[in-house]
KEKE-3310 file (N, C-alpha, C; in steps of 0.2 Angstrom, whole numbers, plus 5000, padded with zeros to 4 digits):
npx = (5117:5110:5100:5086:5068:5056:5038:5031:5038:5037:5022:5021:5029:5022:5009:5014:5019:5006:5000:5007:5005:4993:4991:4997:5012:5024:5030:5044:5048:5042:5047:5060:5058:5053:5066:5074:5072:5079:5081:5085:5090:5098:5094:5080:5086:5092:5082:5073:5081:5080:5068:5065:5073:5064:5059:5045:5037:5033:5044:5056:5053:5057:5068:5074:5079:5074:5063:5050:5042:5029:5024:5029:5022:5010:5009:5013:5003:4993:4999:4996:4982:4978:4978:4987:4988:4978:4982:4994:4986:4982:4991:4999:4986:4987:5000:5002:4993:5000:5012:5005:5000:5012:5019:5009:5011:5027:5023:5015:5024:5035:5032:5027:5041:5049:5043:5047:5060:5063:5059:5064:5076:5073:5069:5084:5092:5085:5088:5103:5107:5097:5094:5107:5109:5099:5102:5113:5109:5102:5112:5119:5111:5112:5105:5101:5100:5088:5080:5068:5072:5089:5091:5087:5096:5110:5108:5108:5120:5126:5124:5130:5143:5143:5143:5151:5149:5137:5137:5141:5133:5121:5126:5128:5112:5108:5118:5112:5097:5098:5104:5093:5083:5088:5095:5091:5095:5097:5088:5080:5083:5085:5071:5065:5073:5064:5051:5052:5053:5043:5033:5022:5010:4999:4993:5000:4997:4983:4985:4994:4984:4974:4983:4985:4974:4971:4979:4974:4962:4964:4970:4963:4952:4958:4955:4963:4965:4963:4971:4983:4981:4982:4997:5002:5000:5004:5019:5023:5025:5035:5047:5039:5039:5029:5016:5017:5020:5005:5000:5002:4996:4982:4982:4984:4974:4964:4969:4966:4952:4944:4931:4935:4932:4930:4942:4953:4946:4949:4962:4967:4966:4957:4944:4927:4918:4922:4922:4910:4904:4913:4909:4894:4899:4904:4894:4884:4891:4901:4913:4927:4926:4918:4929:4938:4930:4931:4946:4948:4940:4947:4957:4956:4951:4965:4970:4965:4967:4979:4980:4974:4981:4992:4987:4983:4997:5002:4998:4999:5013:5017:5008:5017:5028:5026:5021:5033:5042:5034:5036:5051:5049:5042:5050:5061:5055:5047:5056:5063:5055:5051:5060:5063:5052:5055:5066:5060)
npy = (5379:5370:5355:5350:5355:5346:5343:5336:5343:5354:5356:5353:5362:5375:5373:5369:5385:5391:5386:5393:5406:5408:5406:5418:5418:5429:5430:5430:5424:5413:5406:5404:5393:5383:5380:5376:5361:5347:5346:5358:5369:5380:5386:5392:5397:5409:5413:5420:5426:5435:5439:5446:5458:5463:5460:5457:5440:5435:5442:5437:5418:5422:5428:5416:5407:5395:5392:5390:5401:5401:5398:5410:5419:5418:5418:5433:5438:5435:5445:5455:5455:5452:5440:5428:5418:5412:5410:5403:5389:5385:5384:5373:5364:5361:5358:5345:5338:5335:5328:5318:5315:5313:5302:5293:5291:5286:5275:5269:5267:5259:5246:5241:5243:5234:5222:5221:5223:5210:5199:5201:5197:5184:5181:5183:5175:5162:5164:5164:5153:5142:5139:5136:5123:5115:5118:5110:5097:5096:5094:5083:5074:5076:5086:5102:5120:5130:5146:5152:5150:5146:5161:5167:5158:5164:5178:5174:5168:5182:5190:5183:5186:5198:5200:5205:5218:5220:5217:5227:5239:5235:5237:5252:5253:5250:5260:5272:5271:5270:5280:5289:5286:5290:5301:5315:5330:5322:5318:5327:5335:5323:5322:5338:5339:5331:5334:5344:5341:5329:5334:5340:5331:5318:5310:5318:5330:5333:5330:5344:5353:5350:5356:5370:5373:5371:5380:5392:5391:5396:5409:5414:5415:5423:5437:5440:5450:5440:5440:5442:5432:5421:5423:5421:5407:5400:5403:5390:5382:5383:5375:5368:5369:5372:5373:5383:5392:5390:5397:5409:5412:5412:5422:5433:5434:5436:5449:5456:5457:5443:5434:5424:5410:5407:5412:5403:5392:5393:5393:5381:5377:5372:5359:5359:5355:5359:5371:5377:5376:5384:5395:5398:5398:5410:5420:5415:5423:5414:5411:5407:5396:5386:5383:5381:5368:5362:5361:5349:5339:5338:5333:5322:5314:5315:5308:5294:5293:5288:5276:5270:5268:5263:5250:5248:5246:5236:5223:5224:5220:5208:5200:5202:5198:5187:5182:5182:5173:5160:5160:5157:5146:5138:5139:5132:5116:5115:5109:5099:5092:5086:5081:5069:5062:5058:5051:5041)
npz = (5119:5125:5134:5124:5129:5132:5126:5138:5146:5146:5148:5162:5165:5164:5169:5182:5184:5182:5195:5205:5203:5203:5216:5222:5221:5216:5199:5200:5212:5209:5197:5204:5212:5206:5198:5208:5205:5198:5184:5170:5180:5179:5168:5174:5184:5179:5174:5183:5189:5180:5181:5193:5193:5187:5173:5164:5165:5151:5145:5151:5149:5135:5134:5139:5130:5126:5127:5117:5104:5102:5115:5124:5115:5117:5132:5134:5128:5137:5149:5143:5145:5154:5160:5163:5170:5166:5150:5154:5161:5149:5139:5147:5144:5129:5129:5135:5125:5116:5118:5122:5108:5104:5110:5104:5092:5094:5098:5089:5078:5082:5084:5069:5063:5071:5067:5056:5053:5060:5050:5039:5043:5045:5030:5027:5033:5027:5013:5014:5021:5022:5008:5001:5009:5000:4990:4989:4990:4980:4971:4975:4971:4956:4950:4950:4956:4947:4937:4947:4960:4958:4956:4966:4977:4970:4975:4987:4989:4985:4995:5007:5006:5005:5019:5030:5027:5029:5043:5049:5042:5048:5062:5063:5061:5073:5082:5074:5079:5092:5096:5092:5099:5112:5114:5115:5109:5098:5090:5088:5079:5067:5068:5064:5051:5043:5045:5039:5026:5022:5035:5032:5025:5022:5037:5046:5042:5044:5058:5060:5057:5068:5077:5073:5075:5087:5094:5087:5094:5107:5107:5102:5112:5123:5117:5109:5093:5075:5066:5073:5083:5072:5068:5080:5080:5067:5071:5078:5068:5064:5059:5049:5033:5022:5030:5039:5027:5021:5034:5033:5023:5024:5036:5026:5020:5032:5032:5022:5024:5024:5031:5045:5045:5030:5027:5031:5028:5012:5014:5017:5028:5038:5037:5024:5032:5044:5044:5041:5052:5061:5055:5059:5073:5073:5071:5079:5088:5094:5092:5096:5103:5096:5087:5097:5100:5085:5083:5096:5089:5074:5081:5085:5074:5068:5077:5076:5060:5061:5070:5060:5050:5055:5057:5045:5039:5048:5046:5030:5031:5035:5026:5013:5017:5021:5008:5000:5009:5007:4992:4991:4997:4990:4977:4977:4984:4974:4962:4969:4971:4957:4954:4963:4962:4950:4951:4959)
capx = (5110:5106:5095:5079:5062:5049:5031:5027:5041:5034:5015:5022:5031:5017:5006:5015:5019:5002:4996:5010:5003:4985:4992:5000:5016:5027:5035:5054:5049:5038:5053:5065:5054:5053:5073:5075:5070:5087:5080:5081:5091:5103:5089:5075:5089:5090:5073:5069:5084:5079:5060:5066:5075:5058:5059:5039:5036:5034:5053:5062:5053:5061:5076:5077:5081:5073:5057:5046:5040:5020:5022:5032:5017:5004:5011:5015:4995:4989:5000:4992:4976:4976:4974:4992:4987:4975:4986:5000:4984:4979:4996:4999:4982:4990:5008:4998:4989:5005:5016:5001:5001:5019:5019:5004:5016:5031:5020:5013:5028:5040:5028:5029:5047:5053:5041:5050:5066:5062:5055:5069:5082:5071:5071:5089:5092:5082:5095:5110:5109:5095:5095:5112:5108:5096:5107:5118:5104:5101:5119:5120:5104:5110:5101:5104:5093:5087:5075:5067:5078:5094:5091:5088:5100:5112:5106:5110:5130:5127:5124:5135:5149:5143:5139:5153:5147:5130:5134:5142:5127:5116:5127:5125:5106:5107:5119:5106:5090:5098:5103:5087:5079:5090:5099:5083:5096:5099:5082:5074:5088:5082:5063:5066:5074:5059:5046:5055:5053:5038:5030:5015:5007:4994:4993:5005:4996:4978:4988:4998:4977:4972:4988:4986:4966:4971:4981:4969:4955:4967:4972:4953:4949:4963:4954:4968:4963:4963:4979:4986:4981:4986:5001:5004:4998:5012:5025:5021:5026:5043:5051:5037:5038:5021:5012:5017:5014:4998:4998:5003:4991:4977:4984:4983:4966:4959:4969:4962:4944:4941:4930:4940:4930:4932:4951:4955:4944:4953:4970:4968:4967:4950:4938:4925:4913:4924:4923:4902:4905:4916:4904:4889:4899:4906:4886:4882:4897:4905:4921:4930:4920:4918:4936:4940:4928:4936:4954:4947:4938:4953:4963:4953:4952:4970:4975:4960:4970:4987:4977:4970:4986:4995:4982:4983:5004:5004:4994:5004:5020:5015:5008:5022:5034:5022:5021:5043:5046:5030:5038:5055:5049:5039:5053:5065:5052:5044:5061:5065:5049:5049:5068:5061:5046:5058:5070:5053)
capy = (5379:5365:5350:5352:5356:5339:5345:5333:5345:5360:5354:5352:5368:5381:5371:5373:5391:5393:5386:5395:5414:5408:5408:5424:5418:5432:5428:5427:5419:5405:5402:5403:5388:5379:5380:5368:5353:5344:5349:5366:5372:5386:5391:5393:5403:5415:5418:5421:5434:5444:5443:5450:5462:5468:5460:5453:5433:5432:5442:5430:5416:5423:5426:5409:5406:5388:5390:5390:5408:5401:5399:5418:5426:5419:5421:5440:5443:5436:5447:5462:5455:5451:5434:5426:5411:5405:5407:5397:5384:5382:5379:5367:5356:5362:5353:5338:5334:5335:5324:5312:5313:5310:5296:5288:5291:5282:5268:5267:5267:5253:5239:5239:5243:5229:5218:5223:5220:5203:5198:5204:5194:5177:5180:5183:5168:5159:5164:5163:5146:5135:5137:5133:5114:5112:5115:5103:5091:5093:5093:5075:5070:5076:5092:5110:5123:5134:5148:5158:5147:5149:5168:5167:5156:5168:5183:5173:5169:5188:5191:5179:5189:5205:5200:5209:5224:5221:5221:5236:5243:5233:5241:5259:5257:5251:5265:5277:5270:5269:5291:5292:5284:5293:5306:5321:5332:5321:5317:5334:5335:5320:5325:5341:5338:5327:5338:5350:5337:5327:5334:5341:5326:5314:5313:5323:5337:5331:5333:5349:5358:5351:5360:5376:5376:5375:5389:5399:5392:5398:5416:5419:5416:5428:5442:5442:5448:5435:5442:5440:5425:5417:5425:5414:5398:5400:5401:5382:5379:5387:5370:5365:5378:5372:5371:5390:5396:5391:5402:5414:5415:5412:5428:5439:5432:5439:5457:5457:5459:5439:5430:5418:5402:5408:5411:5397:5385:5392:5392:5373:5376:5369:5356:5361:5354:5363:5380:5378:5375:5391:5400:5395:5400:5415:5422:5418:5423:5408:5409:5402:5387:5384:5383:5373:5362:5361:5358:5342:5335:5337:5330:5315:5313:5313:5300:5289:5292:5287:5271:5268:5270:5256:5244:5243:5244:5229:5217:5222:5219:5202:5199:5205:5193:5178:5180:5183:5166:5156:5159:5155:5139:5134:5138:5125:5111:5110:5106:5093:5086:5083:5073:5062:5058:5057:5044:5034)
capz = (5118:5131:5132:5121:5131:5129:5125:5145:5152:5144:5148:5168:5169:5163:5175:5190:5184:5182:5201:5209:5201:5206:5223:5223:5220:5211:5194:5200:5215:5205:5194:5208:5217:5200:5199:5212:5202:5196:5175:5168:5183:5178:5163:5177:5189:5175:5171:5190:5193:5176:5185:5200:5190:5185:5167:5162:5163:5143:5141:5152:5145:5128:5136:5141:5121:5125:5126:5109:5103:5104:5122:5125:5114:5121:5138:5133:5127:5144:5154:5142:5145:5162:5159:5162:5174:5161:5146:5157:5161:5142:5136:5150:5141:5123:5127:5138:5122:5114:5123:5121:5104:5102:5113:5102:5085:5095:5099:5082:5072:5083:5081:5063:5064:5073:5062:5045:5054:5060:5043:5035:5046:5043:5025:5023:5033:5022:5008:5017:5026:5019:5003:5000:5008:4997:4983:4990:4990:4972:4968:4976:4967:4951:4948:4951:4957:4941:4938:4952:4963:4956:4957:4974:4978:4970:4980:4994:4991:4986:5003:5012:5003:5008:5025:5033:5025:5031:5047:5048:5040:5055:5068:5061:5061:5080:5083:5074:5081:5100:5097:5090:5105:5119:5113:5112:5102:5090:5090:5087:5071:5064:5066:5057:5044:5040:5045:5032:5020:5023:5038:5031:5022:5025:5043:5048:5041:5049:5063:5058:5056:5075:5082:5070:5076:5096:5095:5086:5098:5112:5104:5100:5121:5127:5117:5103:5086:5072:5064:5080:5085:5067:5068:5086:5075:5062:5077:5080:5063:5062:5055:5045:5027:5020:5035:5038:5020:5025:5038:5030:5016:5028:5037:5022:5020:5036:5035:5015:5025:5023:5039:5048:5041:5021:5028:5034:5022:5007:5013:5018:5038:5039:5031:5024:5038:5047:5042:5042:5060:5064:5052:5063:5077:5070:5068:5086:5094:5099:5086:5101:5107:5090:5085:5102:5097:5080:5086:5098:5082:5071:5086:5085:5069:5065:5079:5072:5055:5063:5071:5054:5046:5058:5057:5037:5040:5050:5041:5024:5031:5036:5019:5009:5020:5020:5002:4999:5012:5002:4986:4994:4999:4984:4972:4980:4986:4969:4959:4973:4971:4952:4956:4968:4956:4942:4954:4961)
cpx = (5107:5100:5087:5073:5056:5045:5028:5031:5038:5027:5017:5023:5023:5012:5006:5014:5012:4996:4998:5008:4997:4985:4995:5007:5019:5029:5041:5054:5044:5045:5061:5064:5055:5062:5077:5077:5076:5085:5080:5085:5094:5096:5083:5077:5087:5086:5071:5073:5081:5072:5061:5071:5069:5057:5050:5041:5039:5040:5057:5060:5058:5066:5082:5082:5080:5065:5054:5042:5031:5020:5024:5026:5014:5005:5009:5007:4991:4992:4996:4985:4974:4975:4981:4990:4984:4978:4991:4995:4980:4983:4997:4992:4985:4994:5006:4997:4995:5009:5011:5001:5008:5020:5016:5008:5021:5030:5018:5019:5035:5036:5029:5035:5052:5051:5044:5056:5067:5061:5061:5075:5079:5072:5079:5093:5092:5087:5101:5110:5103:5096:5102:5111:5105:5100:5111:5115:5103:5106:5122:5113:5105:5110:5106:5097:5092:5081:5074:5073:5084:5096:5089:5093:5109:5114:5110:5117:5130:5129:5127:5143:5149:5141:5144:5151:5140:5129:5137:5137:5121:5118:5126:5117:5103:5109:5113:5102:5090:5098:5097:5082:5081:5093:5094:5087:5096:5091:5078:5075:5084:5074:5063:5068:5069:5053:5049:5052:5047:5032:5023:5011:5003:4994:4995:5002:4988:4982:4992:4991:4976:4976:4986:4978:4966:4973:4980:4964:4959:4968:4964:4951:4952:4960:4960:4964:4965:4969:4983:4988:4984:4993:5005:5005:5004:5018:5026:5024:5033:5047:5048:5035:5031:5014:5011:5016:5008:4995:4998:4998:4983:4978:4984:4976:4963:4963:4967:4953:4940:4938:4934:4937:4934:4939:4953:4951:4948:4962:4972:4970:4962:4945:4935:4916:4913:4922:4915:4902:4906:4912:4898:4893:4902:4898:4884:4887:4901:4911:4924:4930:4920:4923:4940:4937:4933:4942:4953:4945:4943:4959:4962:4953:4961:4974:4970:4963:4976:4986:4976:4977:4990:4991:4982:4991:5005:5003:4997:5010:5021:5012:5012:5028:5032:5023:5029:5045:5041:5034:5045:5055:5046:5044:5061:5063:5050:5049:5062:5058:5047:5055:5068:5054:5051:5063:5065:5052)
cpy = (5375:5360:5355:5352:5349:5345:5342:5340:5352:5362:5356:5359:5373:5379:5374:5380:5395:5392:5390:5405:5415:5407:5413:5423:5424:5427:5426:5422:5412:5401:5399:5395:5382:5376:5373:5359:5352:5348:5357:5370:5380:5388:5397:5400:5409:5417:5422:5429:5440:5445:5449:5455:5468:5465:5455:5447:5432:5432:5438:5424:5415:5423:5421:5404:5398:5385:5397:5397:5407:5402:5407:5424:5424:5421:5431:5444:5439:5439:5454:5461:5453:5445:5428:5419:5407:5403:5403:5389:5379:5380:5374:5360:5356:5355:5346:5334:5334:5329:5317:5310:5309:5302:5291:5287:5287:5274:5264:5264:5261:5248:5236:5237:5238:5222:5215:5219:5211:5199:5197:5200:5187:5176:5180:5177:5163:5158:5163:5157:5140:5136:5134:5125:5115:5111:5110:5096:5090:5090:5085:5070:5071:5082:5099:5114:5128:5140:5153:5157:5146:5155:5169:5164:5160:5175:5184:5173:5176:5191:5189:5184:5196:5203:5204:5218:5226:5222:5226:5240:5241:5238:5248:5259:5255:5259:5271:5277:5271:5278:5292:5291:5289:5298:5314:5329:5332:5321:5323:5336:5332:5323:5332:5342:5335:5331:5343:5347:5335:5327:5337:5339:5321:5316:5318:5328:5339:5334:5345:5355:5356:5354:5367:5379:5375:5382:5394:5400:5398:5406:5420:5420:5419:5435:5442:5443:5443:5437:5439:5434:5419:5418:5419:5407:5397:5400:5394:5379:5380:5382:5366:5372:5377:5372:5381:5393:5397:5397:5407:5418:5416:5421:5435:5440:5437:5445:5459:5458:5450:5435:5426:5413:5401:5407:5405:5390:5387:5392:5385:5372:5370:5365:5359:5360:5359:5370:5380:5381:5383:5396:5402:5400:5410:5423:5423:5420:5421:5405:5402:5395:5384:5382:5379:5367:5357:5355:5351:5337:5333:5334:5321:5311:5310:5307:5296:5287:5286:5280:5268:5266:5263:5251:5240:5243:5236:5222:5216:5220:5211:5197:5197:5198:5188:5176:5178:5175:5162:5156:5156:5150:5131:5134:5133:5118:5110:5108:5101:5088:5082:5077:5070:5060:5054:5048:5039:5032)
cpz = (5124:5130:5130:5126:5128:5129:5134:5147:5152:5148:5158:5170:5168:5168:5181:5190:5187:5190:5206:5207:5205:5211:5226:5223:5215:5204:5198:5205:5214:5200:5197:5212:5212:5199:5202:5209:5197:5187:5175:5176:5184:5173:5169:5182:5187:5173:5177:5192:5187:5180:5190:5199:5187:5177:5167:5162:5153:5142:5144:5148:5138:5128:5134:5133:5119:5124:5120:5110:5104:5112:5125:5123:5118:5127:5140:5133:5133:5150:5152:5144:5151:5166:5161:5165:5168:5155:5148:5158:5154:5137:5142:5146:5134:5124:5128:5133:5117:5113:5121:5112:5098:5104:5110:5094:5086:5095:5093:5077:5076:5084:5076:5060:5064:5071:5057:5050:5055:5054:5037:5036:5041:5036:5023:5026:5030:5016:5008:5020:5023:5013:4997:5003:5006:4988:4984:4989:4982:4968:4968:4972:4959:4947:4950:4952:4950:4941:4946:4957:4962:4958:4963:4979:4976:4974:4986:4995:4990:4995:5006:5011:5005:5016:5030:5032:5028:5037:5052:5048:5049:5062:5069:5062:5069:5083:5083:5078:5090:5101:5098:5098:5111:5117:5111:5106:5097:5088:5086:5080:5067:5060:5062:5053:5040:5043:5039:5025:5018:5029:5038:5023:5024:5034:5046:5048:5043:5055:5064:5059:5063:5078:5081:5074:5085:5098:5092:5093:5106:5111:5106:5110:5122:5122:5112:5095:5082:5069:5069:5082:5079:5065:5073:5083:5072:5067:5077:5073:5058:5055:5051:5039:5027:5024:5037:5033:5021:5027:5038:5026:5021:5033:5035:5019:5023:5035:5027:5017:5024:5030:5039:5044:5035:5023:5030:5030:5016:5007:5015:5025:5041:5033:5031:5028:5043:5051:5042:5050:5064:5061:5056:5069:5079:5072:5077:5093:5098:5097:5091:5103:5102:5090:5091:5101:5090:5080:5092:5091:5078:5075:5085:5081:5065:5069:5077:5063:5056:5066:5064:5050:5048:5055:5049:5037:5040:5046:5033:5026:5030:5030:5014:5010:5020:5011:4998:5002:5008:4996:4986:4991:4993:4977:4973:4982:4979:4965:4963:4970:4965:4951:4960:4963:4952:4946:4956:4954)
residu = (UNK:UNK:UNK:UNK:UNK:UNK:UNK:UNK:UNK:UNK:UNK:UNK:UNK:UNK:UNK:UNK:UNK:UNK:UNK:UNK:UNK:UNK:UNK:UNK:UNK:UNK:UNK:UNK:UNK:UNK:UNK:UNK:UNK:UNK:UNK:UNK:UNK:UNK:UNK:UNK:UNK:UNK:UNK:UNK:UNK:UNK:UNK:UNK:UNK:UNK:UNK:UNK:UNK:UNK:UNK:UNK:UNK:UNK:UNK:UNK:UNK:UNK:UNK:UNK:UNK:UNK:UNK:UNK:UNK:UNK:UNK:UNK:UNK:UNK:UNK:UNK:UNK:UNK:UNK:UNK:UNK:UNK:UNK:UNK:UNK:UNK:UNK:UNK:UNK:UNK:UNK:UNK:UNK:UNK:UNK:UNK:UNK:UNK:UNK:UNK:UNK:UNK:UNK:UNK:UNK:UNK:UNK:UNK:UNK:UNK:UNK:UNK:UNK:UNK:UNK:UNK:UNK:UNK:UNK:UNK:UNK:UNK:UNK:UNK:UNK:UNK:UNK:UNK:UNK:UNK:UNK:UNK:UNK:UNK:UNK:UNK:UNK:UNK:UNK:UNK:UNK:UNK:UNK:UNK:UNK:UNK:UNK:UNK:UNK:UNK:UNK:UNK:UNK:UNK:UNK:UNK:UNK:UNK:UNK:UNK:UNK:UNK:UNK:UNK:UNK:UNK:UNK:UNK:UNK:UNK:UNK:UNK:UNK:UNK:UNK:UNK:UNK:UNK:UNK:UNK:UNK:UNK:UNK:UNK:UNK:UNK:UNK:UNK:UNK:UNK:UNK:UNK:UNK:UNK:UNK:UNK:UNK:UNK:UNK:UNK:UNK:UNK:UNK:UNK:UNK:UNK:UNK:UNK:UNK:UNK:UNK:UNK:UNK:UNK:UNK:UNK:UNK:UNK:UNK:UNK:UNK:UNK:UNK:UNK:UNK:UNK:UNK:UNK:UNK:UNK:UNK:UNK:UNK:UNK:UNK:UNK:UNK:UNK:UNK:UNK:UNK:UNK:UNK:UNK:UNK:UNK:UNK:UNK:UNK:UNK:UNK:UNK:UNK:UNK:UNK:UNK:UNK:UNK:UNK:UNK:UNK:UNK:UNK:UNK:UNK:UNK:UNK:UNK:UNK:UNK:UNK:UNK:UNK:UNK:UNK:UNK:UNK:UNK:UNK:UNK:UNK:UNK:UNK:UNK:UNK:UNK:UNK:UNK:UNK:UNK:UNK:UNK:UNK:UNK:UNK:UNK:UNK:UNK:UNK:UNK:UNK:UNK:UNK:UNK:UNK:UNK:UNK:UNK:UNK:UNK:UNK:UNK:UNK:UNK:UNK:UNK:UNK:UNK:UNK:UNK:UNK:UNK:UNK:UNK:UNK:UNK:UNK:UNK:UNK:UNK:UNK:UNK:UNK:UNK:UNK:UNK:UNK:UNK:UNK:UNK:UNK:UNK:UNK:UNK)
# end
């Protein structure tokens, strides 16, 4: 199958594709040109000799059995419409905005990440190495730890006694976490299985509506009927079910004689701000423009969620673990302190 296609690489290639057309460049010899570059070398060969074979841009693309079926249609309905440069330069802004917003989710979510972890080391610490002197301190004074401190002090030989197990488990979620980071097959696994699962929720699904409403806006400017073009939408969403359903009902909407807005506000495509908007636009026949508009809005919106989302993460984490090491500290110091009174 071969290494996975990024959304940058994708965003780069339809780009070029799409400067070397608008210079007269043929198909086989734009991807013969493209070939060159050390990535994608043997896929690019092959698309260029089916060109030059005579086979249309979209059917190699398809061929290529690596590049995503949104890019192939669209491609497909600007070779019928005459339009192929600008569908190759509106997915090059689609994957761009892409890539950017991958990059702002990678960002978001190892801050947190390596927060908990630290957090999580310090407490166990905590349990594993001071609280045992302090028991020893009671012990030579007398006393015993009891109570929350007992139970945490337990916890803790718990944990000493598993600690070869634990770091085991530590090495496995390096091992994981370093795949996940380099490895873009494993990666793409991971992330589908979890877009399967919970990929169309909170955010995610704010996000999941600003995708589904570019590649309408995009459909709608190439002259594609709305069937059509929500047909292209649902592509994009192959590996998420709910997100498709969607797409689907929303599709049975418009060819049940429903407008786009009604279709798409009641299958849960569009707020209902939203959908005033593209109605509006719909009226003076600016669907398009509308619906671009739409898809930045809802663009904006969801990284503003995903912002939002961090922001209250961080500060509970910080909390939660200020609160776990405080409770810690105060269920250890205040028994000491009542056996140095009792000794003064």
């Amino acid at each position: 199958m071969g290494k996975t296609i990024t959304n940058a690489e994708l965003s780069s290639l339809t780009m070029e594709l799409s400067m070397l057309l608008h210079a007269g460049v043929g198909a086989g010899d734009a991807l013969a040109m493209l070939s060159q570059e050390e990535n994608y070398k043997d896929l690019l060969a092959g698309m260029a000799q089916r060109a030059d074979e005579g086979a249309p841009l979209s059917q190699c693309l398809r061929e290529g059995g690596r590049i995503p079926a949104y890019v192939c249609g669209l491609v497909e309905v600007g070779e019928e419409t005459g339009r192929t440069e600008e569908a190759l330069s509106a997915l090059s802004r689609y994957y761009e905005r892409r890539a950017r917003q991958d990059r702002q989710v990678r960002g978001a979510l190892l801050y947190p990440a390596v927060m908990l972890v630290l957090m999580l080391l310090v407490i166990a610490v905590l349990l594993v190495r001071v609280l045992p002197i302090f028991d020893d301190v009671y012990a030579s004074l007398g006393g015993r730890l009891t109570g929350v401190a007992g139970g945490l002090l337990a916890l803790g030989r718990g944990l000493d006694a598993a600690m070869p197990a634990l770091w085991a488990a530590l090495a496995l979620a390096v091992v994981f976490f370093g795949a996940f980071a380099g490895v873009e097959s494993f990666r793409d696994r991971v992330l589908a299985l979890w877009r399967r699962g919970r990929g169309d929720r909170g955010v995610s699904r704010r996000m999941n509506n600003a995708r589904l409403a570019q590649a309408m806006a995009m459909g709608m400017a190439s002259g594609l009927p709305l069937e059509r073009s929500m047909e292209l939408a649902a592509s994009l969403m192959e590996d998420v079910p709910p997100a498709r359903a969607r797409c689907e009902d929303c599709r049975a909407r418009l060819e049940g004689g429903a407008a786009l807005s009604a279709a798409m506000g009641e299958s849960g495509l569009l707020p209902a701000g939203a959908c005033r908007l593209l109605e509006i636009g719909q009226r003076g026949g600016t669907a398009d423009a509308a619906m671009e508009k739409i898809a930045r809005d809802l663009s904006e919106d969801g990284e503003a969620a995903l912002e939002d989302l961090v922001n209250r993460v961080e500060p509970a984490l910080v909390l939660v673990c200020s609160i776990l090491v405080g409770l810690i500290l105060l269920s250890v110091m205040l028994p000491l302190m009542h056996i140095m009174s009792a000794i003064g």
